[in-house]
C-alpha positions as CSV (number, residue, x, y, z in Angstrom):
1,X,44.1,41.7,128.0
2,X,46.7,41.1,130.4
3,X,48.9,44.6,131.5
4,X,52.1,43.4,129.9
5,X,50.1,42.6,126.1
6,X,48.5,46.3,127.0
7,X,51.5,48.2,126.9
8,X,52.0,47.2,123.6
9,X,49.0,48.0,122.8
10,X,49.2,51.3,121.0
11,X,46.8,53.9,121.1
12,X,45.3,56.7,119.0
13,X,48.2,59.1,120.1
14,X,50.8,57.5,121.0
15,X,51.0,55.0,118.3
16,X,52.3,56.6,115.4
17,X,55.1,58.1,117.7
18,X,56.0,54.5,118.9
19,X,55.7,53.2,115.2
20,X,58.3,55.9,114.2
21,X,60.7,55.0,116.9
22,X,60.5,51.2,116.2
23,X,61.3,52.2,112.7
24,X,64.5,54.3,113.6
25,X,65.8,52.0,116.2
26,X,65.3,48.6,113.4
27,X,67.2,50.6,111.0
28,X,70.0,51.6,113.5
29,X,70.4,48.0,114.7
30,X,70.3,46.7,111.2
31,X,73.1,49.3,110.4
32,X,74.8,48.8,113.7
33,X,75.3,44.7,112.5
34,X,77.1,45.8,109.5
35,X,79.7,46.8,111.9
36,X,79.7,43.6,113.6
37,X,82.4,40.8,113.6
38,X,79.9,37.9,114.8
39,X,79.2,35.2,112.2
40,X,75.9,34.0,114.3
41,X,74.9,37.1,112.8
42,X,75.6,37.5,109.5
43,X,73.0,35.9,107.8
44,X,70.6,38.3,110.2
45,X,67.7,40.5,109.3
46,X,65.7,42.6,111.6
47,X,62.4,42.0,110.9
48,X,60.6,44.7,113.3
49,X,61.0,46.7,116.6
50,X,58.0,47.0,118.4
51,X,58.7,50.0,121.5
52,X,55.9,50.0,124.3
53,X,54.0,53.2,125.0
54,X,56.3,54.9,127.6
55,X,59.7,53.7,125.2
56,X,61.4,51.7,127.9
57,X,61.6,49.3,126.3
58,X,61.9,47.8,122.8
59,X,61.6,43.9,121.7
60,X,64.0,43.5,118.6
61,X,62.2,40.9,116.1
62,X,64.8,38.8,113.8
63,X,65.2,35.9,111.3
64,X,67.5,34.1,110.0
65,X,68.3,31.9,107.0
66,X,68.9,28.9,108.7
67,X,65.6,29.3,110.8
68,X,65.9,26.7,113.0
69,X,65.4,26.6,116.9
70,X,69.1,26.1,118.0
71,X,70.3,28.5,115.6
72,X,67.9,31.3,117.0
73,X,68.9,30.3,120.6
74,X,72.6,31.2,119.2
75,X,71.2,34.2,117.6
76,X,69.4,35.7,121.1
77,X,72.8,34.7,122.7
78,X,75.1,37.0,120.2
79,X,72.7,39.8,120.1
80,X,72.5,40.1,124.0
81,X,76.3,39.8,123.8
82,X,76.1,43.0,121.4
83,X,73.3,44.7,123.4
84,X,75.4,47.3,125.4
85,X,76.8,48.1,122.2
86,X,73.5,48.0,120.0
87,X,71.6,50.1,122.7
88,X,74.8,52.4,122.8
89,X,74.3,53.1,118.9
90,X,70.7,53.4,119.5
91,X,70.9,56.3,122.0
92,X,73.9,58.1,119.9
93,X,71.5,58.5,116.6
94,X,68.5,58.9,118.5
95,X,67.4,61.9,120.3
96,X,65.4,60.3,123.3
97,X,65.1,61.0,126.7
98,X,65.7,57.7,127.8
99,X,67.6,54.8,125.5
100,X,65.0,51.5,125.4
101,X,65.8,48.6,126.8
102,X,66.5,45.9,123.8
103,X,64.7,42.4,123.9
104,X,66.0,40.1,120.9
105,X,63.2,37.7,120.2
106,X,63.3,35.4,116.7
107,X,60.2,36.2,114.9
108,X,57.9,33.5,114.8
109,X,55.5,34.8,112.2
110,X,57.5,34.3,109.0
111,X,58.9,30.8,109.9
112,X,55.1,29.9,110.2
113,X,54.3,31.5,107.0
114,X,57.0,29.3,105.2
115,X,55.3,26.3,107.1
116,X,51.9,26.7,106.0
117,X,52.8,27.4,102.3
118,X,55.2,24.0,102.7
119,X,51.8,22.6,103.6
120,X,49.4,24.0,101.2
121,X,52.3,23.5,98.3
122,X,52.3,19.6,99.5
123,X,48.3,19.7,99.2
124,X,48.3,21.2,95.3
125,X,50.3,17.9,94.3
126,X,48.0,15.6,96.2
127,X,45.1,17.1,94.9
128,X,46.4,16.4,90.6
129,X,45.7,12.7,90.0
């Protein structure tokens, strides 16, 4: 395991704490947006936070409606726009030594969930002669 994938990696003690902060901090960004004027985001949702063991920093997961590749390139583009701003709101509400360093990153695991049940949809209708 390589010693970036191992911060992330929580363990028996530290990982409820880090659970509860990624939970706080998703539903302060996802509050934050509200406030937003950015169309790139308004069809948005935060999908997870995951905060590394020391809570430096903090990768933002998000999807969109439009799910496509350019659209989260756009996406990543407002929300580091927003990120002084997000992380501001983040530090205000929380009560943290040290704000975490946001890292907006579209999450790949529900587009591929869409995919494969595209797929196995596609295979029920070949399948009925």
């Amino acid at each position: 395991m390589t010693r970036r994938a191992k911060r992330f990696q929580p363990d028996h003690r530290a990982g409820h704490r880090t659970a509860r902060v990624g939970e706080l901090i998703r539903r302060i960004i996802a509050e934050s947006m509200e406030q937003l004027d950015d169309d790139r985001l308004a069809m948005v949702s935060v999908t997870g936070v995951d905060v590394d063991r020391d809570l430096h920093r903090a990768v933002v997961w998000f999807t969109s409606l439009g799910d496509t590749e350019e659209g989260d390139a756009d996406i990543a583009e407002a929300f580091e726009e927003h990120a002084g701003g997000l992380r501001r709101a983040v530090g205000d509400q929380t009560r943290l030594r040290r704000t975490p360093e946001l890292v907006f990153r579209p999450d790949a695991a529900l587009r591929s969930a869409e995919r494969i049940e595209r797929l196995l949809g596609g295979m029920d209708g070949a399948a009925d002669p």
